[in-house]
C-alpha positions as CSV (number, residue, x, y, z in Angstrom):
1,X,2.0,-156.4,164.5
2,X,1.2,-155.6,160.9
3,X,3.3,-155.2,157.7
4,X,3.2,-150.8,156.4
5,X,1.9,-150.9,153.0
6,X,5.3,-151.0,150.2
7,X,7.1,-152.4,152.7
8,X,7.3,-156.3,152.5
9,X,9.8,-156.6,155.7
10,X,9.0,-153.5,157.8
11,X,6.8,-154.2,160.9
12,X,4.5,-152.0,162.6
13,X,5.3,-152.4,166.1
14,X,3.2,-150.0,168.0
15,X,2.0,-146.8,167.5
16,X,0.3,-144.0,170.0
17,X,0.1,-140.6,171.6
18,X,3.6,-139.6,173.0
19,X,4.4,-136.4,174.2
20,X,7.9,-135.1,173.0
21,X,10.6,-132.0,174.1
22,X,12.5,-130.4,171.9
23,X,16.0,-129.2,172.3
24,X,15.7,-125.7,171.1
25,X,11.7,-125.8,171.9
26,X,11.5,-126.9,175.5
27,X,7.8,-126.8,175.1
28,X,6.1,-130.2,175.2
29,X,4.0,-131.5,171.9
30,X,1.8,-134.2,171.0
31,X,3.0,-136.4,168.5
32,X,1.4,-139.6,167.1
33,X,4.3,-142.0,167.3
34,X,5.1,-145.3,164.9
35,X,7.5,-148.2,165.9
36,X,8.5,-150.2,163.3
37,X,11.0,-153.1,162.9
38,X,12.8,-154.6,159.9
39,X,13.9,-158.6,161.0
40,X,15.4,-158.8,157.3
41,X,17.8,-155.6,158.0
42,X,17.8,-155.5,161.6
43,X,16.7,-151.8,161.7
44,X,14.2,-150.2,163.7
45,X,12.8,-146.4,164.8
46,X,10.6,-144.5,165.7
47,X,8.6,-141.6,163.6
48,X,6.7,-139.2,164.7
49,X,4.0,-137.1,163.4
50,X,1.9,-133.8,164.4
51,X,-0.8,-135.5,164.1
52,X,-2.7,-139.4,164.3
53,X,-4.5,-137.7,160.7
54,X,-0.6,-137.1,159.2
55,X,0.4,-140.2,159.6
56,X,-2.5,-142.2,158.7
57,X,-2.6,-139.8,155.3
58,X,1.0,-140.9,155.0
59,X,2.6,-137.3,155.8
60,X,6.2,-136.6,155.9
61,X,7.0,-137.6,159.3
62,X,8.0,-134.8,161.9
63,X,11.0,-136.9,162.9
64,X,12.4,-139.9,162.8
65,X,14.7,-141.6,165.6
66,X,17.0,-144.7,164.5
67,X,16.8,-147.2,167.0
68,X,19.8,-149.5,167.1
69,X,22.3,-151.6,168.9
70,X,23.9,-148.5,170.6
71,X,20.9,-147.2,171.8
72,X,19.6,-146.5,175.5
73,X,16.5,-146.4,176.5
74,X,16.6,-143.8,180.0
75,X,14.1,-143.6,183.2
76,X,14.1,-140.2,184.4
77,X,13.7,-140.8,188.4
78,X,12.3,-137.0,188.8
79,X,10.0,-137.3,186.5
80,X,7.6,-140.6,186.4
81,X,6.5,-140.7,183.0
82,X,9.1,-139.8,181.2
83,X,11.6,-141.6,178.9
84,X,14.8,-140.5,177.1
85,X,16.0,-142.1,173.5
86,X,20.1,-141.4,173.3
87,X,23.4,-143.3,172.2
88,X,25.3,-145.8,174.5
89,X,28.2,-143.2,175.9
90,X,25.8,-140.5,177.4
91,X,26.0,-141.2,181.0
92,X,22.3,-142.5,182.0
93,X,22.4,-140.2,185.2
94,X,23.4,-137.6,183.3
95,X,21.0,-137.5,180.6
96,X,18.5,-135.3,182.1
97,X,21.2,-132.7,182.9
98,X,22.9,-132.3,179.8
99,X,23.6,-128.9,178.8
100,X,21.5,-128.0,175.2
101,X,24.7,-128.1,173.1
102,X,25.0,-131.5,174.3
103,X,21.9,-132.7,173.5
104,X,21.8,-131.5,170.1
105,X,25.5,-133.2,169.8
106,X,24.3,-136.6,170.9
107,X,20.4,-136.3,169.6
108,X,18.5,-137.3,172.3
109,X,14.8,-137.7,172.4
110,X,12.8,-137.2,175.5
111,X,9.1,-138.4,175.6
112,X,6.7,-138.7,177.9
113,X,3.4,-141.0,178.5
114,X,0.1,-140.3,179.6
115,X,0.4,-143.0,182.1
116,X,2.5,-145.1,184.0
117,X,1.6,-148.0,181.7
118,X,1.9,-146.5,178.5
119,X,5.2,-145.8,179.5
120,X,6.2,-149.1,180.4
121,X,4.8,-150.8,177.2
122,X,6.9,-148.5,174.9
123,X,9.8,-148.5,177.1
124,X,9.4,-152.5,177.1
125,X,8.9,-152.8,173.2
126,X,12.0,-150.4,172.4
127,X,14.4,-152.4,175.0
128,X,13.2,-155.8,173.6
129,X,14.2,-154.5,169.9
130,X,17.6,-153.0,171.2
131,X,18.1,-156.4,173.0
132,X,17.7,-158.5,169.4
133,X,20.2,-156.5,167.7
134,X,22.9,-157.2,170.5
135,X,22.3,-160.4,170.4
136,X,22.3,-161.2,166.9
């Protein structure tokens, strides 16, 4: 963990290559992907970035997904590597079956690993941080 330059409380969690989907795009991308975590404001999220080179040259981030208290984190059973980002209220079966308008109502995120492992370490890290804010 390391403190982002400006930024006295936000945390550098973990950071790494992540596939992502888009709703309208169903194409997958590579995006270099940041965690970070504010203790002080009990805020996290995730940005990601076209590239690892945009975000260490400090480029606008592609996206940015608020991770909070009334966030799930979503195994897709079909598909082994992947994980889903969406709000507490979208059925967790359901998530991979949602129509598009749906998606794009409740903005959920769908990434996927390289691995097994990689999945389990970010899926791990975002759980842990959703966790502290319910119990705080």
């Amino acid at each position: 963990k390391r403190n982002l330059n400006g930024e006295t409380d936000l945390v550098l969690v973990k950071e790494g290559m992540l596939a992502k989907r888009g709703v309208r795009n169903f194409a997958w991308k590579k995006r270099f992907c940041r965690l970070f975590f504010s203790p002080q404001r009990k805020e996290a999220f995730l940005q990601y970035f076209k590239s690892e080179g945009a975000a260490r040259e400090k480029k606008d981030a592609a996206g940015t997904v608020p991770i909070i208290k009334d966030t799930q984190i979503v195994l897709d059973p079909r598909k082994e590597h992947h994980f889903h980002i969406a709000p507490i209220g979208v059925p967790s079966e359901r998530v991979s079956r949602l129509s598009r308008s749906n998606k794009e109502k409740y903005r959920i995120y769908i990434f996927k690993a390289d691995t097994l492992e990689k999945r389990r370490t970010w899926v791990n890290q975002l759980r842990a941080m959703i966790d502290s804010f319910k119990a705080s």
